[in-house]
C-alpha positions in Angstrom: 144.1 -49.4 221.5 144.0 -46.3 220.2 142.1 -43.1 221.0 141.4 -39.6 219.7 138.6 -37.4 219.3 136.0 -36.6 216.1 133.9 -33.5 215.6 130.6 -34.8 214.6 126.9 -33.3 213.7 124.6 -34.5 216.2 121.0 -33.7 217.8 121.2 -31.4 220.9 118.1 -30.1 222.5 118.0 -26.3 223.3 117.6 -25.3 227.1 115.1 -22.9 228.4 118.0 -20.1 227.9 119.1 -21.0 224.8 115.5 -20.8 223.8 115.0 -17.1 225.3 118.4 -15.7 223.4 117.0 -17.4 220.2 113.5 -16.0 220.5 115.1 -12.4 221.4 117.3 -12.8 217.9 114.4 -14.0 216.2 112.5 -10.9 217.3 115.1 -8.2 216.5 115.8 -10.1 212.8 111.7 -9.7 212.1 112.1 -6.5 213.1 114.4 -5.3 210.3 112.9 -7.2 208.0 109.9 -5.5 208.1 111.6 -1.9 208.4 113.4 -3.0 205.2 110.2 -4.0 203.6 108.7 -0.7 204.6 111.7 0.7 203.2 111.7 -0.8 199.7 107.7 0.0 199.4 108.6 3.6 200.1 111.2 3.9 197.7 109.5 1.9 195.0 106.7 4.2 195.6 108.5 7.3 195.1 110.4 5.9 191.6 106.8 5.1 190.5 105.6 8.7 191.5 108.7 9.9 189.5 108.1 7.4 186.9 104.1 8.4 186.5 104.8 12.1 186.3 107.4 11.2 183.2 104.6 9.1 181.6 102.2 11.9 181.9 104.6 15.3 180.6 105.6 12.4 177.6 102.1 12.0 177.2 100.9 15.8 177.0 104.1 16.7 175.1 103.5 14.1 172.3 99.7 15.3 172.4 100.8 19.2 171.5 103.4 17.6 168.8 100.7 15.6 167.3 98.4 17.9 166.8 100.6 21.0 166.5 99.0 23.2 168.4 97.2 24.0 171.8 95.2 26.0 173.5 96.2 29.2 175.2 94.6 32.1 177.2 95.2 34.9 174.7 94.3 39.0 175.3 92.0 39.6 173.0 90.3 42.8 172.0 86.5 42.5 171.4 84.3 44.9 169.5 80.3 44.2 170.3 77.5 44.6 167.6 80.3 44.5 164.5 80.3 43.8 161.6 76.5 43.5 162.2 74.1 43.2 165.1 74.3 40.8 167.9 77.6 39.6 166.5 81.6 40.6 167.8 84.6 41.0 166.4 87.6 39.2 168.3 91.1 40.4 167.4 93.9 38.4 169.2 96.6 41.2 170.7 99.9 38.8 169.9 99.1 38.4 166.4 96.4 40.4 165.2 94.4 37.4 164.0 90.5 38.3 163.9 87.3 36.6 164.2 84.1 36.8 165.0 81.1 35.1 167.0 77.8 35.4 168.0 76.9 37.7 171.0 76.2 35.9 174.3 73.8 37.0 176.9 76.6 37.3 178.8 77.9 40.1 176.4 74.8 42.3 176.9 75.1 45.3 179.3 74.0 49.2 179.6 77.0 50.4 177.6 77.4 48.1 174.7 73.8 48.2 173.6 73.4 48.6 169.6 72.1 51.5 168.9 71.0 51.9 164.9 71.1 55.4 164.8 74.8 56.6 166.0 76.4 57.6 162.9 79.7 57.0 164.3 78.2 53.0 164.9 77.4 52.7 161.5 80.6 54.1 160.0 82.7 52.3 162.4 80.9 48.8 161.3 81.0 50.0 157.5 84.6 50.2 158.1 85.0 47.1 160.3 83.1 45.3 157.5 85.7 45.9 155.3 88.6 45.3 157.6 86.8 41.6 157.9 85.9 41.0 154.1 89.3 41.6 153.2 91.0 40.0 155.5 88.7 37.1 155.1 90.0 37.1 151.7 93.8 37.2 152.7 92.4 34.7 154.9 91.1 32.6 152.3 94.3 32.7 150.2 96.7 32.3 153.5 94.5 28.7 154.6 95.2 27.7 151.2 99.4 28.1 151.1 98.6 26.5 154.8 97.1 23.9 153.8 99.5 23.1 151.4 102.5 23.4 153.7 100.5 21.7 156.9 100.3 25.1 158.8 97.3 27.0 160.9 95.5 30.2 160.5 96.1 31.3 164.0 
């Protein structure tokens, strides 16, 4: 008869050794698993920083687009108790644009205090009365052209 040998699949039981290497493997594989893991969090974390501060310069970028202007902090010269009493007169420095609002308290100190009869206050408000009426109507007829081509006053 004839003999010869097979390679088969079959059951074998680990020994205490076997079962030490194994467990040491087992170890060291968990181990960079989890480094990877911590790795991928961190980097996923930083493209979703990236990807956040994107979102939000979009965001603020389509906001000034939309509405076609913003807000900036402007040098502005400020003339108390004109055209009239209690009220200033705001003229922006870049453009010459000019305005004007109601005093605050916080616009009330020893040296800007109206005082009704300096001649040179009156004139100066007759004359910054004038400035504002006119430009009011320039104003007036600029909003209008503005209006009809979608621009601002200032």
């Amino acid at each position: 008869m004839e003999s010869r040998t097979e390679r088969r699949t079959v059951k074998h039981n680990f020994t205490n050794d076997e079962l030490l290497a194994l467990s040491e493997d087992m170890a060291v594989k968990n181990q960079e698993l989890r480094q990877q893991e911590d790795e991928k969090k961190s980097v996923l974390s930083q493209y979703s920083s990236h990807i956040n501060e994107l979102k939000e310069s979009i965001n603020n970028l389509a906001t000034k687009v939309a509405n076609r202007f913003e807000h900036r902090e402007i040098e502005c010269g400020v003339v108390f108790h004109t055209p009239e009493r209690d009220v200033k007169t705001l003229t922006r420095k870049d453009n010459g644009a000019s305005w004007t609002e109601k005093m605050t308290e916080f616009d009330y100190d020893l040296f800007n205090q109206f005082n009704e009869e300096d001649p040179e206050q009156l004139e100066f408000e007759s004359r910054m009365e004038d400035q504002i009426s006119s430009r009011k109507k320039s104003s007036k007829k600029k909003e209008t052209v503005d209006a009809d081509e979608g621009g601002s006053t200032f």
